[in-house]
Structure formats: structure tokens, C-alpha cells
C-alpha positions as CSV (number, residue, x, y, z in Angstrom):
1,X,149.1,-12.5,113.8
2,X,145.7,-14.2,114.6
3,X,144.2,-10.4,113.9
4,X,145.3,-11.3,110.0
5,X,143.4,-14.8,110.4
6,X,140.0,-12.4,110.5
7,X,140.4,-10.7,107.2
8,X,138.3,-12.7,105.1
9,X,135.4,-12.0,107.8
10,X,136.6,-8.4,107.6
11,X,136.3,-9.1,103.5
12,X,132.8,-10.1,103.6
13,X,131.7,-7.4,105.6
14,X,132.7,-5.1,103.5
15,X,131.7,-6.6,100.6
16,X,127.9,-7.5,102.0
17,X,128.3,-3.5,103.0
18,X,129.2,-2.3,99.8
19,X,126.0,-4.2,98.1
20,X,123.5,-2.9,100.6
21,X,125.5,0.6,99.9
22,X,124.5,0.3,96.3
23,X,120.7,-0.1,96.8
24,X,119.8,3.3,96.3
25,X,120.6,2.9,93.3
26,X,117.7,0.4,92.7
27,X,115.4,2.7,94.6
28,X,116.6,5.8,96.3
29,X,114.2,4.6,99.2
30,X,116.5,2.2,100.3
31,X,119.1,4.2,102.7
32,X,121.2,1.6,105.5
33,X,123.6,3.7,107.0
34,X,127.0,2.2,108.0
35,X,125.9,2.8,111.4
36,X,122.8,0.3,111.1
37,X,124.9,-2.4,109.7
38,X,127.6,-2.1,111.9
39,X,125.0,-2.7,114.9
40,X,123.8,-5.8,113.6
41,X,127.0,-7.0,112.0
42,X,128.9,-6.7,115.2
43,X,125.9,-8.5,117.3
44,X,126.2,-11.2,114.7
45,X,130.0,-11.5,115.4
46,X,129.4,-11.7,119.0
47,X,126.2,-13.6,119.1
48,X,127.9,-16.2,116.9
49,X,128.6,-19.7,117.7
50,X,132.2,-20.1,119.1
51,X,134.9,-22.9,118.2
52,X,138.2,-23.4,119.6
53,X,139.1,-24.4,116.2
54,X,139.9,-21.3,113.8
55,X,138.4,-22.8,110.8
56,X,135.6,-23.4,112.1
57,X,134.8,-20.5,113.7
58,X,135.7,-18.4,110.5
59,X,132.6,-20.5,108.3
60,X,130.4,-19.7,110.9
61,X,130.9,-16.4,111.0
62,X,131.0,-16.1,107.1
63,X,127.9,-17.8,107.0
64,X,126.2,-16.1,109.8
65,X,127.1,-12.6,108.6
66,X,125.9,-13.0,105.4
67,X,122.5,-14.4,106.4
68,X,122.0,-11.9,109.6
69,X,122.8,-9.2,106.8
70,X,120.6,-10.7,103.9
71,X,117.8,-11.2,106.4
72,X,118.0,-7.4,108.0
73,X,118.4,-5.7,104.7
74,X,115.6,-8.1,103.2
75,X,113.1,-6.8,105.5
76,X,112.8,-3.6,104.3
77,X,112.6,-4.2,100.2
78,X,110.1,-4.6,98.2
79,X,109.5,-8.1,96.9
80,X,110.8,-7.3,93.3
81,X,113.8,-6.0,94.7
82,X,115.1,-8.9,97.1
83,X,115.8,-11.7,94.0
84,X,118.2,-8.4,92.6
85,X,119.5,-7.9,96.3
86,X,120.1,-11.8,96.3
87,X,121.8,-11.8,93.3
88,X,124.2,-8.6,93.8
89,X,125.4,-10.5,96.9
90,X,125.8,-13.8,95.1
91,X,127.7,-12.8,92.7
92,X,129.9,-10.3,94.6
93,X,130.6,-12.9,97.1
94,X,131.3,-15.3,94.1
95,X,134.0,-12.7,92.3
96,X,135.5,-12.3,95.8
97,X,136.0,-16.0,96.2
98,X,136.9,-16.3,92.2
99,X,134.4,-18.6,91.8
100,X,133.5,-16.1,88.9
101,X,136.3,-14.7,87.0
102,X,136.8,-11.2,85.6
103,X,136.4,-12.1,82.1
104,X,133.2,-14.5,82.9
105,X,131.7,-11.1,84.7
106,X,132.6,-8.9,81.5
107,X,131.2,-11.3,79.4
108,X,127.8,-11.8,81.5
109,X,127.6,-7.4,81.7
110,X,128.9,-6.9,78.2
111,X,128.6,-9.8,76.0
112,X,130.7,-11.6,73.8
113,X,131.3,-9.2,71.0
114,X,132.4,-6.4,73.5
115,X,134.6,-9.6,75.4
116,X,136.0,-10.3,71.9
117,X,137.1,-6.7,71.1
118,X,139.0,-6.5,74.5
């Protein structure tokens, strides 16, 4: 079904929330309900550019997601904090794609003497 088309959309967005979920973490200041971003996610999906083409229409709203997401959760950390934001997303959207594999991630976290033992 075209619904099934969607699901790396749908991917994202739960990927981008589960970051943004883990910031209070980082500073127990930093609370984004699932409400908040579902307001601003949704206006991005419908505020989006349209395409009669699928493929396109599925990059732009990948890429305007993630930016309307980075940009609203941006503005309310703390300098400091926005290069870690930045790179929690990065590198979560990277594992999702593969783009970074499992054992490259275990090695990064862990190093190669735990990587070795495995």
C-alpha cells in the first residue's frame, strides 16, 4: 500500500524523537514532550513541498523533518549542548541508514580491546 511507502518518514520521526527524548539526560532542563514535537513535525509534513513523484516527495520530507526538528529543539539548548544534539542525530540517523555499522558503533563507544574480546 502507498501507506507502507511512508515508513521511512515514519522512521525518522521516531528516530529524531527518540534523540530529543534522550536530552534530559544531558541536562534534566531539557523536557520536549511528544506533544510539542508532534505539533511541529506534523506542520512540517503538511507545510512541506509536494511532488507528484514519490521519491521526491519522501527526500523532502526527510530532509525537512530533520531540519524543522534540529532547528526547534536547537533553540532551546545551550550552546555546549547543540554540537552533542548534532551529533546524537547524526549518528543515529547514520546507524538507521547503515551508513555506520554495529561493530564500527561498538568500536567508537567501547574501543578496540572491548571489540576484540566480543
Amino acid at each position: 500500500a502507498v501507506r507502507e511507502k511512508y515508513r521511512t518518514v515514519a522512521t525518522r520521526g521516531s528516530l529524531i524523537y527518540f534523540v530529543i527524548a534522550t536530552l534530559p539526560d544531558i541536562d534534566p532542563m531539557y523536557q520536549f514532550s511528544l506533544k510539542y514535537f508532534q505539533q511541529f513535525f506534523n506542520a512540517c509534513i503538511e507545510s512541506s513541498e509536494k511532488s507528484s513523484v514519490l521519491e521526491t516527495r519522501l527526500n523532502t520530507l526527510l530532509a525537512n523533518t530533520t531540519e524543522v526538528s534540529y532547528t526547534n529543539v536547537a533553540r532551546g539548548l545551550f550552546e555546549q549542548q547543540k554540537l552533542v544534539f548534532s551529533f546524537m542525530l547524526c549518528c543515529n540517523i547514520m546507524r538507521e541508514r547503515k551508513d555506520i555499522l554495529d561493530n564500527d558503533w561498538n568500536m567508537f563507544l567501547r574501543g578496540a580491546a572491548a571489540v576484540e574480546k566480543e
